[in-house]
C-alpha positions in Angstrom: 35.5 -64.0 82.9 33.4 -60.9 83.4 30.9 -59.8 85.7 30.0 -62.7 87.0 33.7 -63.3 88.2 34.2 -60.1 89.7 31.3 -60.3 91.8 32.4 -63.8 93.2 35.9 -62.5 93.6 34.6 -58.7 94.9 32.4 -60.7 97.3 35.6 -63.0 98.6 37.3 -59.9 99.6 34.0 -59.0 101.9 34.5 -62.6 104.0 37.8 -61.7 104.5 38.8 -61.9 108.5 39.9 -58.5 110.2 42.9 -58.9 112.0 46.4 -57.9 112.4 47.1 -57.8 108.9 45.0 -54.1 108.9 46.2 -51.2 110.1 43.8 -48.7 111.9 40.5 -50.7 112.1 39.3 -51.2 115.3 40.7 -53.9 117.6 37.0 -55.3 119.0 36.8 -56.0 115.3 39.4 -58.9 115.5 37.8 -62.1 113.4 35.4 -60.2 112.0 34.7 -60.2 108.3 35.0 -56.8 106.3 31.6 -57.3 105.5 30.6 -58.0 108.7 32.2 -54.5 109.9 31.3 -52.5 106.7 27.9 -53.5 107.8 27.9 -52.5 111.6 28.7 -48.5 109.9 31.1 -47.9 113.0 32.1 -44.0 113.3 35.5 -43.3 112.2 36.6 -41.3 115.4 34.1 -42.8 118.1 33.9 -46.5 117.9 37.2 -47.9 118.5 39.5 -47.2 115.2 42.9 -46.8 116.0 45.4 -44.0 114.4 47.0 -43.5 112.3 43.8 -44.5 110.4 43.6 -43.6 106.7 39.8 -42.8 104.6 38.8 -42.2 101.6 34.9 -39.9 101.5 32.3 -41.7 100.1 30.8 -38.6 98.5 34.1 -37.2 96.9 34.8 -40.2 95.9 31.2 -40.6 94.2 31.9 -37.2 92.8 35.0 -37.7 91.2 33.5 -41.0 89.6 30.4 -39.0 88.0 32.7 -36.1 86.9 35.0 -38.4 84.6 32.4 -40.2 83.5 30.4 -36.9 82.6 33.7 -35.1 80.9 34.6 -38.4 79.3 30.9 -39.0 77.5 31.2 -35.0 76.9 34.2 -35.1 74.7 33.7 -38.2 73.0 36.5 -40.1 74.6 37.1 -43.7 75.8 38.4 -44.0 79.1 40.9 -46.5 80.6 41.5 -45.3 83.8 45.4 -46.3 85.0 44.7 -48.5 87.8 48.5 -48.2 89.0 46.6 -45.7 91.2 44.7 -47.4 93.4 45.6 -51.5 92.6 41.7 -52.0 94.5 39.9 -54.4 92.6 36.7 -52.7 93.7 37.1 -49.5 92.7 38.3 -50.9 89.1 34.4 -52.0 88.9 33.3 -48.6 90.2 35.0 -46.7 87.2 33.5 -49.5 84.8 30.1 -48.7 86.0 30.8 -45.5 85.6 31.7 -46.1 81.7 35.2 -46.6 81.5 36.3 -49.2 78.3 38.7 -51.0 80.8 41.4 -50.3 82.7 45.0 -49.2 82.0 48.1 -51.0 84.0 51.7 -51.0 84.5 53.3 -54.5 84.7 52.8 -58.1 84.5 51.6 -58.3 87.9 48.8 -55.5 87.9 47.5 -57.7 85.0 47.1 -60.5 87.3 45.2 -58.6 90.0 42.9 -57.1 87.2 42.2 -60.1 85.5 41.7 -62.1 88.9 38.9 -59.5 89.2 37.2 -60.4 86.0 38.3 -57.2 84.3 38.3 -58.0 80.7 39.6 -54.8 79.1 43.2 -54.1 79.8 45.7 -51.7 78.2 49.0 -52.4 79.2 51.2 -49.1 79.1 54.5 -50.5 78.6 56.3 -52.5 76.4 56.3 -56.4 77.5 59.1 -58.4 76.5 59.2 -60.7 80.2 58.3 -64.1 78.3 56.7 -65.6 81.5 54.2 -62.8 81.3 53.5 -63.1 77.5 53.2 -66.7 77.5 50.8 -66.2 80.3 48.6 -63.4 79.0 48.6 -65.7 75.7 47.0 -67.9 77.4 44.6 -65.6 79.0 43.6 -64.9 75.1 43.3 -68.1 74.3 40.9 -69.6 77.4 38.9 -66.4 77.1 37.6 -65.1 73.5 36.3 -62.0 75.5 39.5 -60.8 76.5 40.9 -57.7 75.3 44.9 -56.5 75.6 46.4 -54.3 74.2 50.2 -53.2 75.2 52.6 -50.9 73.9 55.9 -51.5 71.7 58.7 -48.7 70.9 61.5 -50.9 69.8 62.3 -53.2 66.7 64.4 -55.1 69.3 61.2 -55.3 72.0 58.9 -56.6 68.8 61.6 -59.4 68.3 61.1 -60.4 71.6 57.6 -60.7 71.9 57.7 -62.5 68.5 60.1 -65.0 69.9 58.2 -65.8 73.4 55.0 -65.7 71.4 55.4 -68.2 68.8 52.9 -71.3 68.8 49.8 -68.9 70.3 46.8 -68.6 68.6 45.7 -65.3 69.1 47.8 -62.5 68.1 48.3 -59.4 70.7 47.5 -56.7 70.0 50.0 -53.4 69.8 50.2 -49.9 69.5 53.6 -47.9 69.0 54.2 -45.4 71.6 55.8 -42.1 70.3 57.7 -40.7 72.8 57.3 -37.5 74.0 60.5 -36.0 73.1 64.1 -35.8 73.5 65.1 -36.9 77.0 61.5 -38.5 77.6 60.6 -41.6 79.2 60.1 -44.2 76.7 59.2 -44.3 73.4 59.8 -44.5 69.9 61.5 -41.2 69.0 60.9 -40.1 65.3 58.2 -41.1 63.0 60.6 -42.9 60.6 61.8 -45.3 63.4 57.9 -45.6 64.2 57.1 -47.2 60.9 60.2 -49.3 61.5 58.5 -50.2 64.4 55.2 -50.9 62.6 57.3 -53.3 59.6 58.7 -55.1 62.3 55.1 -55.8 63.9 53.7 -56.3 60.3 56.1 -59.1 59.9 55.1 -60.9 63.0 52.4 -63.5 63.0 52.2 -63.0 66.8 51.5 -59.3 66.9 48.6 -57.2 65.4 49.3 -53.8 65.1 46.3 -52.0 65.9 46.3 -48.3 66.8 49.2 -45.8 68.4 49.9 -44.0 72.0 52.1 -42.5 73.7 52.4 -40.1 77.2 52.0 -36.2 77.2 52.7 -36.0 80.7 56.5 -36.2 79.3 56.9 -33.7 77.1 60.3 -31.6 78.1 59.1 -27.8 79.6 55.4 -29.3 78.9 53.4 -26.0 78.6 49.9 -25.9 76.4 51.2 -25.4 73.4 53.9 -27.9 73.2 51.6 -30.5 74.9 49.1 -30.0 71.9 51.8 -29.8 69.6 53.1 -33.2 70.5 49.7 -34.6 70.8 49.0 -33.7 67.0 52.2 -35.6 66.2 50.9 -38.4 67.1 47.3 -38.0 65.8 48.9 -37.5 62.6 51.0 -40.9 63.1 47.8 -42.6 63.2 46.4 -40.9 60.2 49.9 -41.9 58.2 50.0 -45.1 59.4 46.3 -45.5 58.3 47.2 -44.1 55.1 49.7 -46.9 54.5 47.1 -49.8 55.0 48.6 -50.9 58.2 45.3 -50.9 60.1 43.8 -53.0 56.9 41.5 -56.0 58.7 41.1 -54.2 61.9 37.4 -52.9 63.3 38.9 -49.9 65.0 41.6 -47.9 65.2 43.3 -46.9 69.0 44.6 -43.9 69.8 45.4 -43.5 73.2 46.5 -40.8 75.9 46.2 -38.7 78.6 47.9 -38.8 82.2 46.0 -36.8 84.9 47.9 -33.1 84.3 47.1 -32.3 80.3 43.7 -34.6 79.3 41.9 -31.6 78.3 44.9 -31.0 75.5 44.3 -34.6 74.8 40.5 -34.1 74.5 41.1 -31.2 72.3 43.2 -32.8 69.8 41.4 -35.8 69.6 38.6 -33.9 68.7 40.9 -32.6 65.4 41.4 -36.4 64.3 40.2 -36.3 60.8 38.0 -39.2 59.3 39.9 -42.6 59.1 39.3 -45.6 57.4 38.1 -47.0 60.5 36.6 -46.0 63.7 38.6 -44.7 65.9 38.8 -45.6 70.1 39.9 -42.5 71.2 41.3 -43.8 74.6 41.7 -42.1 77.4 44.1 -43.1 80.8 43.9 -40.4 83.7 44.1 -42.0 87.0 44.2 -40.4 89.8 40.8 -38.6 89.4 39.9 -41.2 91.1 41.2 -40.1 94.8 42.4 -36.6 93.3 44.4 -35.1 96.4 45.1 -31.9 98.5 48.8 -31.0 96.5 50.2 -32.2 93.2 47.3 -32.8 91.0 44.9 -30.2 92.5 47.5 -27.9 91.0 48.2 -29.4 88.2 44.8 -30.4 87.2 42.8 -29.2 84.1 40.1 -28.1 85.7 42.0 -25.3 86.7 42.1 -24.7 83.5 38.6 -25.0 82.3 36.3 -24.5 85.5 33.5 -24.8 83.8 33.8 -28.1 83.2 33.5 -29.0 86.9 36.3 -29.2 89.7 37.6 -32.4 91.2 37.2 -33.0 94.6 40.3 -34.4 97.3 38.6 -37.6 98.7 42.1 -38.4 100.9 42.2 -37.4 104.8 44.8 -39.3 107.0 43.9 -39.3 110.6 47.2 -39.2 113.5 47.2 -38.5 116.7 49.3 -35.8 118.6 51.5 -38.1 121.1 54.2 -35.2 121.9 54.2 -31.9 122.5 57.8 -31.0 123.9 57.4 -27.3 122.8 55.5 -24.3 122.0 56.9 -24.5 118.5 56.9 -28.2 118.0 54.5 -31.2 118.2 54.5 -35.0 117.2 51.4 -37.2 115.3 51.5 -41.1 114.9 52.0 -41.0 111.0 55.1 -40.9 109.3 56.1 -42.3 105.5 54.8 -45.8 106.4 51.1 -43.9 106.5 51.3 -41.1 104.3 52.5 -40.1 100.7 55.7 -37.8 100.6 57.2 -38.4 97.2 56.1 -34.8 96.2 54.7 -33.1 98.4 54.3 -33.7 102.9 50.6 -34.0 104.1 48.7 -31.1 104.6 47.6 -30.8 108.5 43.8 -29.8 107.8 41.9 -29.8 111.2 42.3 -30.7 114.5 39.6 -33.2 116.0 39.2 -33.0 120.5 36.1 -34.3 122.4 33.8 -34.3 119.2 34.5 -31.3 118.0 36.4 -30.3 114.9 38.3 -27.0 113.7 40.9 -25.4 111.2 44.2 -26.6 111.8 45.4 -22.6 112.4 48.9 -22.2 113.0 49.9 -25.7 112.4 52.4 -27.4 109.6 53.9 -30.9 108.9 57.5 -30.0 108.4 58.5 -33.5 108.0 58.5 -37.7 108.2 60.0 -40.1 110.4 59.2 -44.0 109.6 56.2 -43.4 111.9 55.9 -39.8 113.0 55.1 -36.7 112.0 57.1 -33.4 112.7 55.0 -30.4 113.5 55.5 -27.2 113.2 53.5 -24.8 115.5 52.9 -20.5 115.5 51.4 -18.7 118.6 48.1 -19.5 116.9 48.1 -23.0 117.0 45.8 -24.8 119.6 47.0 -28.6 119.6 47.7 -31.0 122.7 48.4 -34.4 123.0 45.8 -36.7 122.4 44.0 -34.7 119.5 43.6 -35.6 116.3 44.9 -34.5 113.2 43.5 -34.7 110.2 45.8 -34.5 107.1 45.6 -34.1 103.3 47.8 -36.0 101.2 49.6 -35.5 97.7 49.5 -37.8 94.9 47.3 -40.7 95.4 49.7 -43.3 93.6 51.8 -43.1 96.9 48.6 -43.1 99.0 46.8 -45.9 98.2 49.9 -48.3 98.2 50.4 -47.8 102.0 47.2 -49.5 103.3 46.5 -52.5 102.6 42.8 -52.1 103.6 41.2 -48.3 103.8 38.4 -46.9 104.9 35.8 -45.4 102.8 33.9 -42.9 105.6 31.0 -40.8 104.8 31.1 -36.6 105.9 29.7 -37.9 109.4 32.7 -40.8 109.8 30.1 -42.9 109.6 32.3 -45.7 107.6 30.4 -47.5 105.0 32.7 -49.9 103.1 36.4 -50.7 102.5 38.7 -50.6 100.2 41.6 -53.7 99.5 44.6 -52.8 97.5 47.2 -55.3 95.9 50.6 -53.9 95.9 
């Protein structure tokens, strides 16, 4: 697999037909291919897209890509970007070009997709006891000597279980315990001690190579600075114990692995601390949503508030809707509800309003809530909106973005749109 598979399988996606299937491109478009539109570089708001109508900006989107890459190279850190985020094939290859390792995923599935795509460095972020899945990605191993997994455990039971569905392979996955992040986190092994039970278990498993540790900092209970880099030195020091013991003996590198989008600049700090092992070690990196960024959660959450000198992300997100009531002073309707627009943490954010051309600050004007497919707007004395203009929306958290839209625009600052973007969800 490789390169030359993704670009068969990147280029499939561009013969693709336009039709019903895809929400907001332009009707005329109908038996088109996407390359065949991507290549006619239709404007977003004058040549027949219909709303709601969601894009992503070419340049932020560029931006974002060359930042990571930059702060990633800075700090000396591998970088497997979660692909959870987006599930688009295409933009996968963009962060590879842009010098990520491989990519990070969820579940069995998102494997599939990734793989499909020719990606052949995958870091599976969950332990995998489905024996369907194992048997598969075994046989993934085996066809393809280039192949690269690597998946968590955090259970002597969940070892077991791979063990079991794994027997008869011939090439061993590889595994990383995942400390947990505390009491009351998500998953995870909870103390060191039951982490080296972990490790015995894996040791005694012809199946399973035991090659680095991981874990999620995003979870630590009250996270502040302190107790994020606390936790994160936990589990450097697991790898530097486990090391100690000989249980990386064999190995070329050791992996120790990280970092939602909230906290990697703790991560990046701490890795830098890891003393000299007896092997190299893949300090591996997995922030996501860079990739989008977005107008609520992570631009407050990000680290570049933090450090601004390392550079600012930039939201690359804008849903389009159109204003189709308007039954008061105080209250107005767009075309986009939660089948268009994330709302797990935060509503959209009405940013301007688009009539004949021209564009301006939506003053005065708030989404105070979702239908299925409308929006409910809140409206001051300020506010200049009437039906048939266009509203232009931020999102918040791109993991609840991307998975509406099967298809999405990728529009430069002009709405001149220059590609598109497939998603498998």
């Amino acid at each position: 697999m490789g390169a030359d598979t993704a670009a068969a399988q990147l280029a499939a996606l561009t013969a693709d037909r336009v039709d019903h299937r895809f929400k907001g491109l332009p009707l005329d478009a109908e038996g088109l291919t996407v390359g065949e539109l991507a290549a006619q570089r239709r404007n977003l708001f004058t040549d027949g897209f219909t709303t709601p109508v969601l894009a992503l900006s070419a340049e932020r989107l560029t931006h974002n890509l060359e930042l990571m890459e930059t702060y990633a190279a800075r700090h000396g850190l591998a970088f497997a970007p979660h692909g959870k985020t987006s599930m688009a094939p295409q933009l996968f290859w963009k962060q590879i070009e842009h010098g990520a390792w491989g990519i990070t995923l969820a579940v069995p599935h998102q494997v599939r997709v990734a793989r499909r795509f020719g990606i052949d460095r995958i870091f599976l972020a969950n332990e995998l006891v489905d024996t369907a899945a194992l048997r598969w990605i075994a046989a993934e191993l085996t066809a393809d000597e280039n192949f690269r997994f690597i998946c968590y455990v955090d259970s002597v039971r969940g070892v077991e279980l791979m063990d079991a569905a794994l027997r008869g392979t011939s090439r061993p996955v590889d595994v990383v315990v995942e400390l947990a992040a505390g009491e009351g986190a998500r998953t995870g092994v909870r103390t060191e001690a039951e982490c080296a039970a972990v490790a015995d278990t894996v040791a005694g498993a012809e199946t399973l190579r035991l090659v680095g540790v991981a874990g999620y900092e995003g979870e630590v209970p009250g996270a502040t600075p302190e107790r994020v880099h606390d936790w994160l030195r936990r589990l450097t020091s697991l790898a530097a114990d486990f090391d100690k013991a000989g249980r990386f003996t064999g190995l070329e590198e050791i992996v120790v692995s990280a970092g939602g989008s909230a906290w990697f600049d703790a991560v990046a700090d701490v890795f830098a601390e890891i003393p000299e092992l007896s092997l190299p070690v893949l300090k591996l990196l997995r922030s996501g949503a860079y990739v989008s960024h977005d107008d609520g959660h992570y631009r407050k959450l990000t680290p570049f508030t933090r450090v601004p000198e390392e550079g600012a992300l930039h939201p690359a997100f804008r849903l389009w809707a159109q204003v189709v009531s308007r039954p008061s002073p105080e209250q107005a309707f767009a075309n986009a509800g939660k089948r268009d627009a994330a709302y797990d943490l935060d509503l959209p954010f009405a940013q301007v309003v688009r009539r004949e051309g021209a564009e301006r600050p939506a003053t005065g004007i708030t989404v105070t809530g979702l239908s299925d497919q409308h929006a409910w707007i809140g409206t001051t004395e300020e506010a200049d909106l009437q039906v048939g203009d266009w509203l232009g929306m931020g999102l918040s958290h791109p993991c609840t973005s991307f998975d509406k839209w099967q298809l999405i625009s990728v529009a430069e600052a002009d709405g001149t749109v220059v590609d598109y973007i497939r998603t498998f969800f």
